[in-house]
C-alpha positions as CSV (number, residue, x, y, z in Angstrom):
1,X,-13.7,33.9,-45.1
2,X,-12.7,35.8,-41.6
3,X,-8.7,36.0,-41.4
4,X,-7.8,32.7,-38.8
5,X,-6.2,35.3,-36.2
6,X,-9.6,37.6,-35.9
7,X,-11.1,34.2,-35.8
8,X,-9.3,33.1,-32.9
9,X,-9.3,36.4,-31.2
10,X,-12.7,36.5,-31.4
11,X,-13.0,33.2,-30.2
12,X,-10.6,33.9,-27.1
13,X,-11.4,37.1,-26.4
14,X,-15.2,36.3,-25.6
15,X,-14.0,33.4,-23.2
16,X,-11.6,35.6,-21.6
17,X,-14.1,38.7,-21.3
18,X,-16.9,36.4,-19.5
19,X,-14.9,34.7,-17.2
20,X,-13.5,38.6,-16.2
21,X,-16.8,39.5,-15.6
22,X,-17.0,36.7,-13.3
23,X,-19.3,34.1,-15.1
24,X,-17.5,30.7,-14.2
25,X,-15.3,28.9,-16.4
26,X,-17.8,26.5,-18.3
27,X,-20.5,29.0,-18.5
28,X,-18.3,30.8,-20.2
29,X,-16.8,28.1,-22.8
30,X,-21.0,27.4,-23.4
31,X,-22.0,31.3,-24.2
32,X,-18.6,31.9,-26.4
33,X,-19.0,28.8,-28.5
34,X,-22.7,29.1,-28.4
35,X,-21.3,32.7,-30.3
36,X,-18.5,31.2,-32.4
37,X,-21.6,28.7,-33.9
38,X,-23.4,31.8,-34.6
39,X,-21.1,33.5,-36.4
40,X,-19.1,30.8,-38.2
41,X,-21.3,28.1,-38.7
42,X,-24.8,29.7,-40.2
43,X,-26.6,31.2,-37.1
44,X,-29.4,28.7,-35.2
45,X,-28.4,25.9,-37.4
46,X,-25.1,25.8,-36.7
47,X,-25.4,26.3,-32.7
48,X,-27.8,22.9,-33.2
49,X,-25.1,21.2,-35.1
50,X,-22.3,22.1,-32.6
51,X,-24.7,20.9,-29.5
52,X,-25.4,17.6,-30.8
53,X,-21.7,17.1,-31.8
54,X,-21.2,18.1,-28.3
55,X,-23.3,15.6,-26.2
56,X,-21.8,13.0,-28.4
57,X,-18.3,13.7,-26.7
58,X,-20.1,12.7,-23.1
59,X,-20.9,9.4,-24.3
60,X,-16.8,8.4,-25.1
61,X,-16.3,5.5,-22.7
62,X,-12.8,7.1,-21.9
63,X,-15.0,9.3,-19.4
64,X,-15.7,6.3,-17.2
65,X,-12.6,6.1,-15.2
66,X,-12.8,10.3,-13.7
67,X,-16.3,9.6,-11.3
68,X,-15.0,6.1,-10.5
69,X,-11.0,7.6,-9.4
70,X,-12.8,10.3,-7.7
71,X,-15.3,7.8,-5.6
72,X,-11.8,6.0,-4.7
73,X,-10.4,9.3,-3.4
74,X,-13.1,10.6,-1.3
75,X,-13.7,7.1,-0.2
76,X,-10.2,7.1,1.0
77,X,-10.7,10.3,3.0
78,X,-13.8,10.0,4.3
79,X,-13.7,6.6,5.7
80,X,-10.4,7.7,7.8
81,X,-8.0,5.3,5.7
82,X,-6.1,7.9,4.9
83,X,-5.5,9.3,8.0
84,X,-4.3,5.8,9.5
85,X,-1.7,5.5,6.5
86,X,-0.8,9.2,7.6
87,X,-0.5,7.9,11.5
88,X,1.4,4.5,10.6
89,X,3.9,6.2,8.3
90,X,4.6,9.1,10.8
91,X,5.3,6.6,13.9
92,X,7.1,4.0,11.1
93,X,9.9,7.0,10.5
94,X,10.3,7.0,14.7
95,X,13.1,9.5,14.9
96,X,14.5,10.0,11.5
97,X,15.6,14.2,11.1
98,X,12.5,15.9,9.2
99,X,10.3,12.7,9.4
100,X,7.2,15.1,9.1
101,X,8.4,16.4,5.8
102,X,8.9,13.2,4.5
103,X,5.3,11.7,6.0
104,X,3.8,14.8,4.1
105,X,5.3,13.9,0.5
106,X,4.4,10.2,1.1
107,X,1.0,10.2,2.2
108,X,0.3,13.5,0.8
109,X,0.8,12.5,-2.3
110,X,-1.8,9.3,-2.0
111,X,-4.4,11.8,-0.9
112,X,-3.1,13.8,-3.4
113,X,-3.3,10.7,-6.5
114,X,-6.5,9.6,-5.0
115,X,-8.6,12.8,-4.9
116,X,-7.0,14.5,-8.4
117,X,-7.4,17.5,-6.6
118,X,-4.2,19.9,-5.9
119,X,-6.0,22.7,-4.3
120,X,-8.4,20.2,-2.1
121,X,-5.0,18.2,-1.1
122,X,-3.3,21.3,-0.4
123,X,-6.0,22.8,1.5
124,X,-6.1,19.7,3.6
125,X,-2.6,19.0,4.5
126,X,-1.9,22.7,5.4
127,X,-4.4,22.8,7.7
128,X,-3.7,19.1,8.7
129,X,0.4,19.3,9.1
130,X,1.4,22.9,9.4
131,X,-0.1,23.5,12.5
132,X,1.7,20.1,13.9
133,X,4.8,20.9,12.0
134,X,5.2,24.5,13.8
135,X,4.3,23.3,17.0
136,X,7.5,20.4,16.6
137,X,10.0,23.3,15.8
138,X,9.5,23.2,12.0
139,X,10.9,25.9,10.1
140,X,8.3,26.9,7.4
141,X,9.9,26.1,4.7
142,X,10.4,22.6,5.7
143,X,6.4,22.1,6.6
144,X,5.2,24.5,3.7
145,X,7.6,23.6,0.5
146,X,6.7,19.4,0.6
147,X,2.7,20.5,1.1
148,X,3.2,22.7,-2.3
149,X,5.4,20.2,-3.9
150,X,3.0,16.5,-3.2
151,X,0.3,18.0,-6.3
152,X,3.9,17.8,-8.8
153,X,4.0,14.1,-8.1
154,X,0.1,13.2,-7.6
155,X,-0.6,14.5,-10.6
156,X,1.7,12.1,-12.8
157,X,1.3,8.9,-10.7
158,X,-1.7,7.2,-11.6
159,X,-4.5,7.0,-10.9
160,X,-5.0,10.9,-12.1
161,X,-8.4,12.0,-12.9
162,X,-6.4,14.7,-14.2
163,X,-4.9,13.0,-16.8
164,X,-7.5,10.6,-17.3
165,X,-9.2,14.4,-18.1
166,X,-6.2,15.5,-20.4
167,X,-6.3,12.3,-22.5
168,X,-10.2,12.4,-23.3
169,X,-10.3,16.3,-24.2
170,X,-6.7,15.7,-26.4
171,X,-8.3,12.4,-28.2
172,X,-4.8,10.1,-26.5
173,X,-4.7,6.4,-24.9
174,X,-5.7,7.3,-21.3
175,X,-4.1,4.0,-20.5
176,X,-0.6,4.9,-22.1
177,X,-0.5,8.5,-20.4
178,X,-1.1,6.9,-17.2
179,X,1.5,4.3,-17.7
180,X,3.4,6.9,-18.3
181,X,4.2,9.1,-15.4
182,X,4.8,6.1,-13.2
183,X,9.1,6.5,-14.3
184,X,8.6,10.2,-13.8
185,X,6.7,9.9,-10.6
186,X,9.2,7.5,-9.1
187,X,12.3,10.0,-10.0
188,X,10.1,12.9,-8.3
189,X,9.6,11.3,-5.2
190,X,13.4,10.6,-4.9
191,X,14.0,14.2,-6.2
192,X,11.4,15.6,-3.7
193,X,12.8,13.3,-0.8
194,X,16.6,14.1,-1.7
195,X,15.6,17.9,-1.6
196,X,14.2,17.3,2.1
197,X,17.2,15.3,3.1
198,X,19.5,17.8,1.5
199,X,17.7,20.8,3.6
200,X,18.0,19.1,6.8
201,X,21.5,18.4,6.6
202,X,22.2,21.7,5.4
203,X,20.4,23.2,8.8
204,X,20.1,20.7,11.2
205,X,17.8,23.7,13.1
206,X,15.1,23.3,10.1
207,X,13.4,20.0,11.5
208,X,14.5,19.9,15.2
209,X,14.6,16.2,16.4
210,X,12.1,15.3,19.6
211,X,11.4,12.4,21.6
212,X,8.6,9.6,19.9
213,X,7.7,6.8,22.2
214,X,10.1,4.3,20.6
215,X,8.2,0.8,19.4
216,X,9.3,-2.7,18.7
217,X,10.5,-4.0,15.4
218,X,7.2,-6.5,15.5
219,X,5.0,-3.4,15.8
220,X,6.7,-1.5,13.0
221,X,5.3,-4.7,11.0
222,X,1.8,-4.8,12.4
223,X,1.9,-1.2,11.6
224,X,3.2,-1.5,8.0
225,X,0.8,-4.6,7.4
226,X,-2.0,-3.3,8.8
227,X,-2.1,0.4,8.3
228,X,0.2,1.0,4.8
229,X,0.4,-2.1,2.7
230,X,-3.2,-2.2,2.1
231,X,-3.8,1.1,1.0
232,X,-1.0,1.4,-1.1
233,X,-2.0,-2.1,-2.4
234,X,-5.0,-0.8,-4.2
235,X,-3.2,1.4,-6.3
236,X,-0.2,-0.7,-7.2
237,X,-2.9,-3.9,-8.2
238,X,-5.0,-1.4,-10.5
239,X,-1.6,0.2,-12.1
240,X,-0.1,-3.6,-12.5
241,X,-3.3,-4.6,-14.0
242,X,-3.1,-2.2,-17.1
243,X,0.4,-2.4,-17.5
244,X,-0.3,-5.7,-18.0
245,X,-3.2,-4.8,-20.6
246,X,-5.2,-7.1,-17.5
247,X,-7.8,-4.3,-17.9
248,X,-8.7,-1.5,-19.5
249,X,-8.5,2.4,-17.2
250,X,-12.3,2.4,-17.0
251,X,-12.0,-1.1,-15.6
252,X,-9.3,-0.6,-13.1
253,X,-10.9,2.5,-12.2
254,X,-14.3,0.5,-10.8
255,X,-11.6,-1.8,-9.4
256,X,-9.7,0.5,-7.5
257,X,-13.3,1.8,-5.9
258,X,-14.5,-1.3,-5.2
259,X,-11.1,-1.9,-3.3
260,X,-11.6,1.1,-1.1
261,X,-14.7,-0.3,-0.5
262,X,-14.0,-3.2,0.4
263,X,-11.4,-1.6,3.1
264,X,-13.9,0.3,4.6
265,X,-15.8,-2.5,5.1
266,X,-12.9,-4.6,6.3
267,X,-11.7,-1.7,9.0
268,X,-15.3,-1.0,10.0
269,X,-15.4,2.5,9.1
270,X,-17.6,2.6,6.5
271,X,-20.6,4.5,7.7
272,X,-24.0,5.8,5.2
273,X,-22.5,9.1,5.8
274,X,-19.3,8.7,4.6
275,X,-21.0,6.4,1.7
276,X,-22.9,10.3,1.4
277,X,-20.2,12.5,1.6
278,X,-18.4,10.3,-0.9
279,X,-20.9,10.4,-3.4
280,X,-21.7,13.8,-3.2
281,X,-18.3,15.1,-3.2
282,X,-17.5,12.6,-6.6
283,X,-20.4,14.0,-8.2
284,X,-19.5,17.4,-7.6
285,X,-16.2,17.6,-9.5
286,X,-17.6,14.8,-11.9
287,X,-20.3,17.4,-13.3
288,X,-17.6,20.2,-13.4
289,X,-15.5,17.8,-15.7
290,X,-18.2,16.6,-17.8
291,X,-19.4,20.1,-18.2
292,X,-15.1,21.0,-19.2
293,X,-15.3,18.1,-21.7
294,X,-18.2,19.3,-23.4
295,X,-17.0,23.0,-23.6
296,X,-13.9,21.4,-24.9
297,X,-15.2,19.7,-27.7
298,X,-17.4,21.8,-28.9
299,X,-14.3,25.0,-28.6
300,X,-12.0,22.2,-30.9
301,X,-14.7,21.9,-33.6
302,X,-14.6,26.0,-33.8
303,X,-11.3,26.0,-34.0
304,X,-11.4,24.0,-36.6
305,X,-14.1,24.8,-38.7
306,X,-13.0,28.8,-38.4
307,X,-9.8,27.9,-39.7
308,X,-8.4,29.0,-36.3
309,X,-6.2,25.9,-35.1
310,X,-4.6,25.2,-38.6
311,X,-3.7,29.0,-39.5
312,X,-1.7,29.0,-36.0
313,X,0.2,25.7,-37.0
314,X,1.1,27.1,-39.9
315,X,2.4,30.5,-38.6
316,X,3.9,29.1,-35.5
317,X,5.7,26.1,-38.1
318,X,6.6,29.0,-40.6
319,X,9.3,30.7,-38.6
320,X,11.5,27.2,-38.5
321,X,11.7,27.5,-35.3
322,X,13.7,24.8,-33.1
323,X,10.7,22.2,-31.8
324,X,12.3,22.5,-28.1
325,X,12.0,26.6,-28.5
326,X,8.6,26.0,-29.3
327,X,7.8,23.7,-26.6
328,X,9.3,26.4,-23.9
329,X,7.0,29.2,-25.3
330,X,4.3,26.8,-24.9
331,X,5.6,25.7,-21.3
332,X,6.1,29.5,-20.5
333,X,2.2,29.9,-21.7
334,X,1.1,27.3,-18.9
335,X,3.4,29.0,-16.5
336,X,1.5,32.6,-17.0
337,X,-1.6,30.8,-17.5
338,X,-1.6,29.4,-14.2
339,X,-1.2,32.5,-12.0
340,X,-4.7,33.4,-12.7
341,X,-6.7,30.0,-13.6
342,X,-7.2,26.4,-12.2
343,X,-5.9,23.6,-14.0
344,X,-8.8,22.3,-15.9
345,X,-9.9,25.9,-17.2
346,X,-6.2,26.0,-18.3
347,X,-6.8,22.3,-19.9
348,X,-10.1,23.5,-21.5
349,X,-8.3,26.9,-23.2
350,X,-5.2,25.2,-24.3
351,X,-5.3,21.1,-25.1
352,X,-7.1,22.3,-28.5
353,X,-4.7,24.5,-29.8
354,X,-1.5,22.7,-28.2
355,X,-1.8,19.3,-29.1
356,X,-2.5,19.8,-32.6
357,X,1.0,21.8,-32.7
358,X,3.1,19.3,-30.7
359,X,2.0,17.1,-33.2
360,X,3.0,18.9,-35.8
361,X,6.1,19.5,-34.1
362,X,7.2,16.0,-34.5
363,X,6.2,15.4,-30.7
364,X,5.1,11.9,-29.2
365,X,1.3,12.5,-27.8
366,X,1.4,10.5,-24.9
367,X,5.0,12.1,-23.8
368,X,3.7,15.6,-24.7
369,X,0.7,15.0,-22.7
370,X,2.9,14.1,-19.4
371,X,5.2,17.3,-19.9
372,X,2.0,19.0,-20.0
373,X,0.4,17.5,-16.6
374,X,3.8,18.7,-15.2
375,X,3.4,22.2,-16.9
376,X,0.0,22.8,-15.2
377,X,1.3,21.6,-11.6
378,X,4.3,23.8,-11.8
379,X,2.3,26.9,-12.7
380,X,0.0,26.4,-9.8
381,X,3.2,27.5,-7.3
382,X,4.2,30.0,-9.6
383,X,5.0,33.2,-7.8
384,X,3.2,35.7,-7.4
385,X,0.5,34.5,-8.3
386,X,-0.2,30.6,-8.4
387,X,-3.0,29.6,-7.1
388,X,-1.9,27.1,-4.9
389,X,0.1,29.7,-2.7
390,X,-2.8,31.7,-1.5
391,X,-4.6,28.5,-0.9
392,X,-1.4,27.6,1.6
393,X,-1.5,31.6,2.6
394,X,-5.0,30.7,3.8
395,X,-4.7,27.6,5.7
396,X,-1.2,28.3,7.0
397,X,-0.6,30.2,10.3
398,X,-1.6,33.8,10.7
399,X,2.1,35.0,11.0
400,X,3.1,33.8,7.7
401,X,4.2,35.9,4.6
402,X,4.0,35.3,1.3
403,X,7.6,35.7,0.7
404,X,8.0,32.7,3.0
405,X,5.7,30.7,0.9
406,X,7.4,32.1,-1.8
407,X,10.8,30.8,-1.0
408,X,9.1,27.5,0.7
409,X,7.7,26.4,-2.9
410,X,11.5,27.1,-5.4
411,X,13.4,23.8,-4.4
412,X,10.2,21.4,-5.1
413,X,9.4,23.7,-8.3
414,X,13.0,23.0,-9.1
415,X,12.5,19.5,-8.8
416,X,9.7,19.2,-11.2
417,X,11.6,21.7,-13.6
418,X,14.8,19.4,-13.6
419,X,12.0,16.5,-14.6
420,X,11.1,18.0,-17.2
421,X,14.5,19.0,-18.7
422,X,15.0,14.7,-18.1
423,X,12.5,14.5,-20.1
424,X,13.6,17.1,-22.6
425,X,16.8,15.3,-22.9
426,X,15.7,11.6,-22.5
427,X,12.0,10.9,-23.8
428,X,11.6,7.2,-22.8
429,X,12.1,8.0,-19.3
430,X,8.6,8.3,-20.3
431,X,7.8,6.0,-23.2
432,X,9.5,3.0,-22.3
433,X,6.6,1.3,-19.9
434,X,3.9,2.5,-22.1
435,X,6.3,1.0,-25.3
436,X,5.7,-2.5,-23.6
């Protein structure tokens, strides 16, 4: 029987030397445990085995809510109902100091929720708000550092494909981790907002005021009834409904799209192509994460079967180790992690071995799972190189440098860091509304 660390390195190493070579991330997963079968579990017969075992992880019910959340996102977008929430929340704020930075964390963050796509949302609003933002006097900080820091608090407030994703591939309530990072998500956004208030007052210069056609008290309502209330409304109903165990997450989910829907069809901007668009764009990412949750399950049965997972519990458990040192070398792991991957590829290579030790560890599932999400949002802004900072380097305008995005992205990193250590430090800031 193969040592469990040449097992595992063997099992790593393949992934990581196909995806250098530039095959993309599920390919990759496919070929390297379609090589792990072949050499730990008897050649053909074992690749059959770990195939079938494989398609059986599609069928999990768990998997209907991510095409259905999805659908609800690029419904949103398409159809234009985000952009009126954008527009009524932008006049709503008339003349407050930095009321572009705040409209960007508040309806950034429900295109944000909605499409379960950081890169996509950041993509968006950077080309969206920048531009607008520069034009009004902006400094870049105060346009660039709310963009980078909207995917921190989409990705915990439900509805998350995301961590609809997490929970399948780690085998935990989808329902509870959702329930979960509404507490967290709350504090964020008052941690994000604080931040924006805080920058403004410390340079008034930041986020110059100008003059907004002023509008009557009864407009601001029309506005907020019309425009706000009803978008926003879909997501509180479906998150009410299974905190009140109303409906299960793959019932909300069709909820929630059928809301959308009927929005569309209420504001008369649902149109066959944006019924097209929407589709297509759902199906898109839903095949990517099907194709992640196969590669998934078949790279956990390796793990387990070579021996790999359990001999790395039990040397990472044999140095006594404090559980919260632990968890930082695992947090640290994200970090690095995400300077050179996407979130679900980072999902895909580390929920098999890192759930099985936070167990271990004496940690809570659902609450490990929410640190987690956080973890892999954090990494994404990680300088040098997080993804999500070349994404804003390409949208942003031409005269921007990186060390401006750079310094643009540390106070909303903080915020999500200082999260965490809440969390850390007081665990049913998480596990009290899933508790109920």
């Amino acid at each position: 029987m193969m040592e469990w660390y040449w097992a595992l390195t063997i099992l790593l190493g393949s992934i990581l030397a196909l995806m250098a070579i530039g095959m993309p991330v599920a390919l990759a997963f496919l070929a390297a445990n379609i090589i792990g079968a072949w050499i730990f579990m008897g050649g053909e017969k074992g690749i059959s085995v770990l195939l079938n075992n494989g398609l059986g992880s599609l069928t999990s019910f768990a998997l209907v809510p991510i095409p259905l959340f999805l659908l609800m996102g690029e419904i949103f977008f398409h159809t234009g109902l985000g952009a009126r929430m954008f527009n009524a929340i932008d006049q709503l704020l008339g003349r407050l100091p930095g009321r572009l930075s705040y409209v960007t964390v508040l309806g950034g963050t429900g295109f944000s929720t909605l499409s379960g796509s950081s890169m996509g949302s950041t993509a968006l609003l950077g080309s969206l708000m920048v531009p607008e933002m520069t034009k009004r006097g902006y400094k870049k900080y105060m346009s660039i550092g709310p963009i980078l820091g909207t995917g921190g608090l989409a990705i915990i407030i439900p509805p998350s494909a995301l961590a609809v994703l997490l929970a399948t591939l780690a085998r935990i309530d989808v329902g509870a981790l959702l329930i979960a990072g509404i507490i967290p998500g709350l504090i964020l956004s008052v941690f994000y907002i604080g931040t924006i208030w805080l920058q403004c007052r410390l340079d008034p210069e930041a986020a110059p005021a100008y003059d907004v056609e002023p509008i009557s008290l009864g407009e601001k309502l029309t506005l907020l009834v019309r425009d706000v209330v009803p978008m926003l409304s879909v997501m509180v109903v479906i998150v009410f409904m299974m905190v009140g165990g109303i409906v299960t997450p793959s019932e909300a989910a069709a909820f929630g799209a059928l809301g959308v829907i009927v929005l569309a069809v209420v504001f008369r901007c649902l149109t066959w192509e944006s019924i097209k668009k929407s589709i297509v764009g759902a199906m898109r990412v839903t095949l990517m994460a099907y194709l992640i949750v196969f590669g998934s399950a078949t790279f956990s049965q390796l793990l387990a079967f070579s021996g790999a997972s359990s001999g790395l519990i039990r040397w990472a458990t044999g140095y006594e180790l404090d559980p919260v040192i632990m968890l930082m070398v695992m947090f640290g792991v994200l970090l690095l992690l995400g300077m050179f991957m996407e979130q679900i590829s980072m999902m895909l290579l580390t929920v098999p071995i890192f759930f099985p030790l936070a167990t271990s560890l004496g940690f809570d599932p659902i609450w490990f799972g929410l640190v987690m999400l956080l973890a892999l949002e954090i990494s994404f802004t990680t300088p040098p190189f997080g993804l999500l900072l070349f994404v804003m380097k390409g949208v942003a305008p031409p005269d921007t440098t990186m060390r401006e995005i750079y310094l643009s992205a540390f106070p909303f990193m903080g915020c999500s860091l200082l999260l965490v250590g809440l969390l850390v430090l007081f665990p049913k800031i998480a596990l009290w509304l899933p508790g109920l």
